[in-house]
Structure formats: C-alpha cells, structure tokens
Backbone as a chain_set.jsonl record, in Angstrom:
{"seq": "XXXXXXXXXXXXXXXXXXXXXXXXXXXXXXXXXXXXXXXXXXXXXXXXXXXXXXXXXXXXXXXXXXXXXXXXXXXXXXXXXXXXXXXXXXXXXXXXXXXXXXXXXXXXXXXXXX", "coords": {"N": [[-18.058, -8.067, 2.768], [-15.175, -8.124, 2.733], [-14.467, -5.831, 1.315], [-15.52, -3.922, 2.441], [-13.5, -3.885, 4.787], [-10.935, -3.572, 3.351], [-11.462, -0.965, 3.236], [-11.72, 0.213, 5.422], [-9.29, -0.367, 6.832], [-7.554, 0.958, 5.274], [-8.128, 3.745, 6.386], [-7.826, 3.198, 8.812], [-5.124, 3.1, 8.913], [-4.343, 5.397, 7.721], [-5.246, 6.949, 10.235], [-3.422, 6.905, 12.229], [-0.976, 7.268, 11.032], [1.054, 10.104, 11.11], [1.583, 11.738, 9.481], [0.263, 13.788, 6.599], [-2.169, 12.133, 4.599], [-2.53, 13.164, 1.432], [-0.47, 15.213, -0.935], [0.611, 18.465, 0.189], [0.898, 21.862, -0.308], [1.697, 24.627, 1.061], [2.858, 27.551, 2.583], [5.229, 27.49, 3.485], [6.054, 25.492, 2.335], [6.411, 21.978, 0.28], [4.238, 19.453, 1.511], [4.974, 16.366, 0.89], [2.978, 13.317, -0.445], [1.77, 10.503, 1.356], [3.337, 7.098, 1.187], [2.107, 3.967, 0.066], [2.405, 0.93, 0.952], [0.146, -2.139, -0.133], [-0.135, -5.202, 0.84], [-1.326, -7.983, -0.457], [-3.994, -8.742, -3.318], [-6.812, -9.22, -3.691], [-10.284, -8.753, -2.842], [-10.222, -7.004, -0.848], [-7.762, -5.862, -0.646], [-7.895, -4.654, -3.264], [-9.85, -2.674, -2.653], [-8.31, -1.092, -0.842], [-6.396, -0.299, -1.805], [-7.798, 1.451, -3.624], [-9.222, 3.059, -1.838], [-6.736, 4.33, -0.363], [-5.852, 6.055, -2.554], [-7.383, 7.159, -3.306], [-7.225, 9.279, -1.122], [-5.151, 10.375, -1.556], [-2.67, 9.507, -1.4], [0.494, 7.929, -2.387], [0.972, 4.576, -3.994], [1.373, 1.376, -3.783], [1.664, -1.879, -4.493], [1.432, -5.227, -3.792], [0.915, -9.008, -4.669], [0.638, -12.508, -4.48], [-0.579, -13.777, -6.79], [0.672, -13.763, -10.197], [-1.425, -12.662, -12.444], [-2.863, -10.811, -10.988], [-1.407, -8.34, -11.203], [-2.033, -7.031, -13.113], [-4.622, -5.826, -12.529], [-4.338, -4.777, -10.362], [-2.496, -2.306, -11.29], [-4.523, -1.456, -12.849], [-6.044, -0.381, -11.158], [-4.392, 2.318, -10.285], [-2.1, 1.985, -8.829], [1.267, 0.864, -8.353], [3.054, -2.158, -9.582], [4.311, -4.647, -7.592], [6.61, -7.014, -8.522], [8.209, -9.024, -7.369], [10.113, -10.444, -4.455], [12.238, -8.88, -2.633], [15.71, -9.216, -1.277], [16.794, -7.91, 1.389], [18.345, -5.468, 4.281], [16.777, -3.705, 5.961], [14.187, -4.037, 6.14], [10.214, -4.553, 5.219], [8.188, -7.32, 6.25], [6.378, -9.672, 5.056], [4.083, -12.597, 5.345], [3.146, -14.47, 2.943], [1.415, -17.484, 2.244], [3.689, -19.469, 0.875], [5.57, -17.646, -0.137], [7.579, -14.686, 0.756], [7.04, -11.208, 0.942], [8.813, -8.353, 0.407], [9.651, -5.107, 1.072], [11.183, -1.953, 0.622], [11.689, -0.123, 4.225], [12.343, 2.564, 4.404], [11.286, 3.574, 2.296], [8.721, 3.824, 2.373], [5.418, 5.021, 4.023], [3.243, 4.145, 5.243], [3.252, 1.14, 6.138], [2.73, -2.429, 5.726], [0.325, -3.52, 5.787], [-1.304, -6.304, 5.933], [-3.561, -7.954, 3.744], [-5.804, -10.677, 2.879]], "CA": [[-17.401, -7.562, 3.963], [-14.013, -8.026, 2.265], [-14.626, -4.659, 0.806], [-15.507, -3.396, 3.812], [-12.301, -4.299, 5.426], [-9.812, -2.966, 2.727], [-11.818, 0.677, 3.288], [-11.8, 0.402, 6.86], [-7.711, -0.833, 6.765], [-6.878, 2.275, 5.239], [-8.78, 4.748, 7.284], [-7.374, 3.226, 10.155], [-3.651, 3.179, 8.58], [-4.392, 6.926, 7.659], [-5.619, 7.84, 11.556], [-2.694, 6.257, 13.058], [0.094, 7.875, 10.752], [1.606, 10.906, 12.002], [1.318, 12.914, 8.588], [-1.531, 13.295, 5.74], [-1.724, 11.137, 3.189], [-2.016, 14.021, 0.111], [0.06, 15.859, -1.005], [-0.211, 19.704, -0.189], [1.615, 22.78, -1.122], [1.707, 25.811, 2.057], [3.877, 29.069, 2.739], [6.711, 26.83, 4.173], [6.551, 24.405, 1.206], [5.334, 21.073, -0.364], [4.551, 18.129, 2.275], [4.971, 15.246, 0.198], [2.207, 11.948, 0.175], [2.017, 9.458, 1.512], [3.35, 6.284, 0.476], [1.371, 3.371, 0.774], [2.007, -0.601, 0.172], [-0.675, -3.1, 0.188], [0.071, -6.324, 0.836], [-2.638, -8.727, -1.379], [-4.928, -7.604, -4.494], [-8.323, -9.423, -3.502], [-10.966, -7.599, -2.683], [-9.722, -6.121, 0.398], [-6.478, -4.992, -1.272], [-8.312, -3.621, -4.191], [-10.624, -1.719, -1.981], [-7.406, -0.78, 0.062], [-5.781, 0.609, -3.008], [-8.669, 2.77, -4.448], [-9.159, 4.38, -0.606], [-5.515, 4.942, -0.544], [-5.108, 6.622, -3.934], [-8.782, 8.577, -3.4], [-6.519, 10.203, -0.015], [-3.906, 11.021, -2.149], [-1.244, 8.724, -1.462], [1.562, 6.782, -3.872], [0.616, 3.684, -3.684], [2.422, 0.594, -4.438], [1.516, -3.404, -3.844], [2.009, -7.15, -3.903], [0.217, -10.127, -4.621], [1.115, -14.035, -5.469], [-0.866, -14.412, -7.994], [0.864, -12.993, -11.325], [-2.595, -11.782, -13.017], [-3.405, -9.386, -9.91], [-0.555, -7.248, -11.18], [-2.815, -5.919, -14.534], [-5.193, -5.046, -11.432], [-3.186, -3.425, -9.625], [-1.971, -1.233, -12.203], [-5.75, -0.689, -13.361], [-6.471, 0.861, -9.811], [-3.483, 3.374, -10.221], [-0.828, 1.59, -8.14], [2.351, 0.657, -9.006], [2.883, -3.317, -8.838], [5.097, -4.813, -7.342], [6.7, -8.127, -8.937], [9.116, -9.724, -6.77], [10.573, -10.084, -3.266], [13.96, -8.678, -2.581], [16.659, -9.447, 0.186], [17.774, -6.111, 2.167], [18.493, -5.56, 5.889], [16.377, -2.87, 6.508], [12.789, -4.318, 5.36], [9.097, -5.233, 6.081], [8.208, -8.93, 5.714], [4.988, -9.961, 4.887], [4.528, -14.332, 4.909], [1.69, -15.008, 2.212], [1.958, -18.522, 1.947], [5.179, -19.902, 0.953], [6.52, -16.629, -0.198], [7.704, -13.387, 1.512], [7.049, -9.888, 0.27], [9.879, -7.625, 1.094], [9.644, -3.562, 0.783], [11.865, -1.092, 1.427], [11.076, 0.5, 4.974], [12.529, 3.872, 4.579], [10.462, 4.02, 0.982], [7.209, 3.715, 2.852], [5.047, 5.858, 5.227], [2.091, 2.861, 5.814], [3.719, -0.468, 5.807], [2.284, -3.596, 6.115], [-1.469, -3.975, 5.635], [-1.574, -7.093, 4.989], [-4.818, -8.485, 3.563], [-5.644, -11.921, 1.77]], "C": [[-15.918, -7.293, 3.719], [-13.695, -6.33, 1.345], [-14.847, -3.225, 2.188], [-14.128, -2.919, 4.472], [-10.908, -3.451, 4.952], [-10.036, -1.134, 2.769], [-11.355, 1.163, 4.2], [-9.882, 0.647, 7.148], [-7.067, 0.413, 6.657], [-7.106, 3.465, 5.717], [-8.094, 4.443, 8.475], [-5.704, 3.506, 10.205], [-3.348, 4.783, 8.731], [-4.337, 7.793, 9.192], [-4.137, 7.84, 12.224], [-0.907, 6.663, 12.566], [0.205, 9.292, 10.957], [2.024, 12.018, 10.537], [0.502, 12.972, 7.517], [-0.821, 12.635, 4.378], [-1.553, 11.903, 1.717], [-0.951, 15.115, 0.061], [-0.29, 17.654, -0.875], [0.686, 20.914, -0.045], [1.186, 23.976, 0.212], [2.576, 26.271, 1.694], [5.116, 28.411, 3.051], [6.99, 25.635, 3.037], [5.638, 23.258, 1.213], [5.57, 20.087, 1.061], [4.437, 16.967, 1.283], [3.875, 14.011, 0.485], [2.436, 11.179, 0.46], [2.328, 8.235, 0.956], [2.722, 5.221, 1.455], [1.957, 1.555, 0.334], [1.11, -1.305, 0.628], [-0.504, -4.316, -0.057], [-1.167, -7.159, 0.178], [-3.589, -7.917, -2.176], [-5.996, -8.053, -4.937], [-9.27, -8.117, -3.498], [-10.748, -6.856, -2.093], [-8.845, -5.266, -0.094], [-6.774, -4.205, -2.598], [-8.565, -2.162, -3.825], [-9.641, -0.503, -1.314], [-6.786, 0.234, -0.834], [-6.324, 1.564, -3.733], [-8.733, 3.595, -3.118], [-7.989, 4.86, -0.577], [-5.396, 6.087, -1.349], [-6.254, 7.961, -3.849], [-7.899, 9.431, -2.232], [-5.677, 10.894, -0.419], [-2.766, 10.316, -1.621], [-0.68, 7.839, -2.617], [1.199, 5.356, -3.346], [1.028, 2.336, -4.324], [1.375, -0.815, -3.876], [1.493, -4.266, -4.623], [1.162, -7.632, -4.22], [0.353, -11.444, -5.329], [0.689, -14.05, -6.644], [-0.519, -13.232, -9.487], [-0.137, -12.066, -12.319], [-2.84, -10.667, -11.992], [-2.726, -7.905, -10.499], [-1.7, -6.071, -12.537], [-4.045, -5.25, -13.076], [-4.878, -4.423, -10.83], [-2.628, -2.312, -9.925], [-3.294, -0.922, -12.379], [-6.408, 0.349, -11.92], [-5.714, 2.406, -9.699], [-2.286, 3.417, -9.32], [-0.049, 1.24, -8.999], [2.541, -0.973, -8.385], [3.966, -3.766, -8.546], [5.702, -6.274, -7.725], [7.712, -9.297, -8.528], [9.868, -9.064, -5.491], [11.995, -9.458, -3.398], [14.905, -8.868, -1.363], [17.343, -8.599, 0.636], [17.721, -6.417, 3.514], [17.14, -4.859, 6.207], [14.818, -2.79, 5.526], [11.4, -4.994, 6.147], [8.945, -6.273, 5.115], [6.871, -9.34, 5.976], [4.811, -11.497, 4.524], [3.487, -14.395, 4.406], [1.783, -16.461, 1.511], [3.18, -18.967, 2.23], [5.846, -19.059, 0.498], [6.718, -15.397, 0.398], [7.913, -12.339, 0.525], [7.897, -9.234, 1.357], [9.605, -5.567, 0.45], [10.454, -3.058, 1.929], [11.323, 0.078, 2.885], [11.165, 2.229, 4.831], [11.488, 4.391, 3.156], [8.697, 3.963, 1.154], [6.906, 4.52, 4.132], [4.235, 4.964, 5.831], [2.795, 2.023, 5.479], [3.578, -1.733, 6.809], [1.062, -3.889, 6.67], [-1.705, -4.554, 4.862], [-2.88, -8.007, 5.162], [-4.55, -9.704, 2.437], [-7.164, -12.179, 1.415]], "O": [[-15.364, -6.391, 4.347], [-12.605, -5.999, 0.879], [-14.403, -2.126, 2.519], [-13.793, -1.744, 4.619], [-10.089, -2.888, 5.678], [-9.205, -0.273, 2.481], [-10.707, 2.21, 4.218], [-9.374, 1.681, 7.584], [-6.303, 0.931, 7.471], [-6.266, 4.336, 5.486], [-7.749, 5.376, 9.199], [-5.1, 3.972, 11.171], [-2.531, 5.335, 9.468], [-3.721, 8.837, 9.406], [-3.765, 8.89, 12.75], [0.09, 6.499, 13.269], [-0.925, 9.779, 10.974], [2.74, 13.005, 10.706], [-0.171, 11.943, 7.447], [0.185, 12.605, 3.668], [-0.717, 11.51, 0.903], [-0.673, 15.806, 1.041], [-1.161, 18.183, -1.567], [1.531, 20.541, 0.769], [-0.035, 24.133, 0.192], [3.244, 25.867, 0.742], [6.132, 29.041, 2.758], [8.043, 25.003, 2.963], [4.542, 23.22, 1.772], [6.66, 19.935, 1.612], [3.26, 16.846, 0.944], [3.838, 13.651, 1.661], [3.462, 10.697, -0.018], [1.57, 8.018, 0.011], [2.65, 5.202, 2.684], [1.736, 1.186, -0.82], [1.022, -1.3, 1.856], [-0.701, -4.678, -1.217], [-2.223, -6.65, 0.556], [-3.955, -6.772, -1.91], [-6.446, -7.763, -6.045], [-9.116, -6.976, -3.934], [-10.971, -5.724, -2.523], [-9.018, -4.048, -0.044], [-6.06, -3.279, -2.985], [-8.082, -1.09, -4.189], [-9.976, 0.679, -1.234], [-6.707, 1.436, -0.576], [-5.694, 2.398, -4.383], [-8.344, 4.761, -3.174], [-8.003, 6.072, -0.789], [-4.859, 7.094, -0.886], [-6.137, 9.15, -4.144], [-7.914, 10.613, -2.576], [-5.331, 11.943, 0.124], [-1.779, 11.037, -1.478], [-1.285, 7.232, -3.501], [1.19, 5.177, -2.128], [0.971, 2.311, -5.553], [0.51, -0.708, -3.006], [1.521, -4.236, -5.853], [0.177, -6.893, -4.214], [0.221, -11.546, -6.549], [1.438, -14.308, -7.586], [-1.178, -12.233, -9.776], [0.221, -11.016, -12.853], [-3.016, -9.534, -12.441], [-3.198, -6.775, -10.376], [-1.912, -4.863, -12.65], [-4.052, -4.035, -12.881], [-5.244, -3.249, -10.776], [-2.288, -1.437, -9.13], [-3.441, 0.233, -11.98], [-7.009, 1.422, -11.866], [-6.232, 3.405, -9.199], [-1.611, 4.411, -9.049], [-0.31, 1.203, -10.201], [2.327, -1.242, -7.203], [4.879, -3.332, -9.248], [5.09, -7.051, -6.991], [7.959, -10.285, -9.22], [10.177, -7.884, -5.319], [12.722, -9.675, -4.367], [14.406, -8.439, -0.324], [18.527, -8.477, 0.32], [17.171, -7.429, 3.949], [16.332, -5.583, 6.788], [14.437, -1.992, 4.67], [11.375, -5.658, 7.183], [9.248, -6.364, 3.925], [6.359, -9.315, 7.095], [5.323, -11.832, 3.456], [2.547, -14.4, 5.201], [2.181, -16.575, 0.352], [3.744, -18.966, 3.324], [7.035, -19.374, 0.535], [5.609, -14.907, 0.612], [8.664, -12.398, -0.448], [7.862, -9.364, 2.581], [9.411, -5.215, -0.714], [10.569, -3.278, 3.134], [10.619, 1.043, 2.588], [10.24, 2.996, 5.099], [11.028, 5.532, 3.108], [7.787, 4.037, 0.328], [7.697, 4.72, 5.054], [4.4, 4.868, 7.048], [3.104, 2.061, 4.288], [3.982, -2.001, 7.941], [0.812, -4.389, 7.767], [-2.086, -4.312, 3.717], [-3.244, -8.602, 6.176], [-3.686, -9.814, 1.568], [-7.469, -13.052, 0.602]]}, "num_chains": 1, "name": "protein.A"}
C-alpha cells in the first residue's frame, strides 16, 4: 500500500499545482518543469520519485538514513545530504532532524512520506 501512496502523493501534488510538471517547448517559448522534493526514500518516496520523474519533473529528496541517498540517485533524483538554516524555507520534522529546502527552488514542496 506504501507504494500505492507514493503514486497516489504525486498525482495529487501534480492536480493541485497550478502548472505541468514537464517540460514543454510552444510558439511563446519553453515552460520549464517542475521541481519536485520528496521528503523520505522508503517505499512511498521511491514510488513518489519514479511518478515524479515519469511526469517530467526535476526531482530532488531527503532521507535520514545515509544509504537511501545511492537510491535516490538510482531513481534519477538528485539527493539531498543535509539540512540547511535559511529564512525563507520548508521544514519537514523526521524524527529528531529537520529537512530544510529552499522554497523559491521548488514548485511541489513538502510531501512528506516515511
């Protein structure tokens, strides 16, 4: 069902944003993709990260545990390896640590799955 969930997550992230997730090239010019972060790189956040990337969005994400990151990269995201301290950020509490991403560097932010 955890597979389920990370499909569903991003279908619903996708409905609910206000431009398309691929990139696409018209008479007036390029719209750029979407960017995406996924908070955790279980199953959900796997799942989350291959629907993402199949839409055509950049796709970036987190997850405590230091091994996730070779996963994360094997899906075609970019991983992310540490929090950072800015004003102008989303805050994600997984445990005892906080994931921080830049808001203006994201179009979906903060689907967070564990």
């Amino acid at each position: 069902m955890a597979n389920i969930g990370g499909y569903k997550g991003v279908l619903l992230a996708a409905a609910e944003l206000n431009k398309y997730f691929p990139m696409f090239m018209t008479a007036a010019g390029m719209v750029p993709p979407a960017k995406v972060f996924v908070i955790g790189a279980g199953v959900a956040g796997l799942q989350a990260i291959a629907t993402a990337k199949r839409l055509g969005a950049v796709v970036k994400a987190y997850d405590v545990r230091a091994a996730a990151a070779e996963e994360i990269r094997s899906m075609g995201a970019v991983a992310i390896d540490h929090a950072r301290d800015l004003d102008d950020v989303v805050r994600c509490q997984i445990g005892d640590r906080a994931v921080v991403a830049d808001v203006d560097d994201l179009d979906v932010a903060r689907v967070c799955m564990q």
